[in-house]
C-alpha positions in Angstrom: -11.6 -35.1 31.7 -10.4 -35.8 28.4 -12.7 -34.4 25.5 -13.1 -37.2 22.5 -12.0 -35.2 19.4 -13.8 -37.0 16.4 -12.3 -36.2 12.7 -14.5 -34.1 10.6 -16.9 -35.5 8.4 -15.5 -36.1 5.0 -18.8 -34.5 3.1 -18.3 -31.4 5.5 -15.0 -31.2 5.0 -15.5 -31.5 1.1 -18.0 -28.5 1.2 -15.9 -26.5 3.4 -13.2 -26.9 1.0 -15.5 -25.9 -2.2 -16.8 -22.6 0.2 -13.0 -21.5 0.5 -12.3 -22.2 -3.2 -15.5 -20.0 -4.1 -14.3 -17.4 -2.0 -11.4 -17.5 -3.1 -12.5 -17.0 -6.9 -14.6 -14.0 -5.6 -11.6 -12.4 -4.0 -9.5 -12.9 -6.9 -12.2 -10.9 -9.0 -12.9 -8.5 -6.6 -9.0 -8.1 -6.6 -9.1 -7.7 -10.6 -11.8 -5.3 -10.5 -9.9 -3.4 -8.2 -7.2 -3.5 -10.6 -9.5 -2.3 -13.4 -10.3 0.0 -11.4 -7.1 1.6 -10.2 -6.2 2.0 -14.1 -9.0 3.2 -15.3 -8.9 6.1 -12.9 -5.0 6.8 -12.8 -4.4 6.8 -16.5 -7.4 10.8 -16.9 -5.9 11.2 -13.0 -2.4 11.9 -14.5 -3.5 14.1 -17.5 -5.7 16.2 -15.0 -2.7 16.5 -12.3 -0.4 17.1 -15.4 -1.9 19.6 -17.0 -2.8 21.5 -13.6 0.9 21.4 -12.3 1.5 22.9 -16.0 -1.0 25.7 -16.0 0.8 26.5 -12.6 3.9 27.2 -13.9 1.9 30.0 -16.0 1.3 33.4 -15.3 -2.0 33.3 -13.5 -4.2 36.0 -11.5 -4.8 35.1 -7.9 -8.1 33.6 -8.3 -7.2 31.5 -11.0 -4.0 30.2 -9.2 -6.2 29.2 -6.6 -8.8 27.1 -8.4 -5.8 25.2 -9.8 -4.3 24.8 -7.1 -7.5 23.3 -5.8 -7.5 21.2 -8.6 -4.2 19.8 -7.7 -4.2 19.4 -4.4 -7.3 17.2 -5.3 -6.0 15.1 -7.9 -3.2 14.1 -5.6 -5.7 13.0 -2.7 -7.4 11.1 -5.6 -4.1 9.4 -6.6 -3.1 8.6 -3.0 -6.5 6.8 -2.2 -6.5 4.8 -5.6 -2.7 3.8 -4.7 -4.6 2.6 -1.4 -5.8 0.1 -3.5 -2.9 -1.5 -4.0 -3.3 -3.5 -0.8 -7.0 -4.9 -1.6 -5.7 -5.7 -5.3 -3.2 -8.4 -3.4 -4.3 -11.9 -5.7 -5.8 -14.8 -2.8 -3.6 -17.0 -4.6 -0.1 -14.7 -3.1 -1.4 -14.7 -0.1 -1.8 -18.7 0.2 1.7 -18.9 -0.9 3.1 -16.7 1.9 0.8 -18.1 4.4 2.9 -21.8 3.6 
């Protein structure tokens, strides 16, 4: 049996085509929020990983040696998930190109 395979409607077509576009505007600001994001937390990030890999290099009692390196250790699992990011911050517009 041969199945009849009959074009797609032009008006469904035509919204199908304006529901990708607005997705596609809603993933490209998603993807610049992310970016805003990303930014707005690395730039303090690096001051507070900074100044705690600093303070380490002082003379500190055992307790205090601990809380910063606490503090560190933190930081860089903060910095590791926000360079995560990275991959959801990829613009739609990229990803249409490599897709041709």
């Amino acid at each position: 049996m041969s199945e009849s395979h009959t074009p797609p409607d032009t008006n469904e077509l035509a919204r199908l085509r304006a529901l990708v576009a607005d997705y596609e505007t809603k993933l490209t600001d998603a993807a610049a929020l992310v970016a805003h994001v990303r930014h707005e937390i690395n730039n303090p990030l690096a001051a507070l990983l900074g100044q705690a890999q600093l303070m380490l290099r002082e003379e500190l009692g055992d307790k205090t040696r601990r809380r910063v390196e606490t503090i560190e250790k933190l930081a860089i699992r903060i910095k590791e998930t926000v360079a995560e990011l990275r991959d959801v911050q990829t613009p739609v517009a990229a990803l249409n190109r490599a897709e041709e």
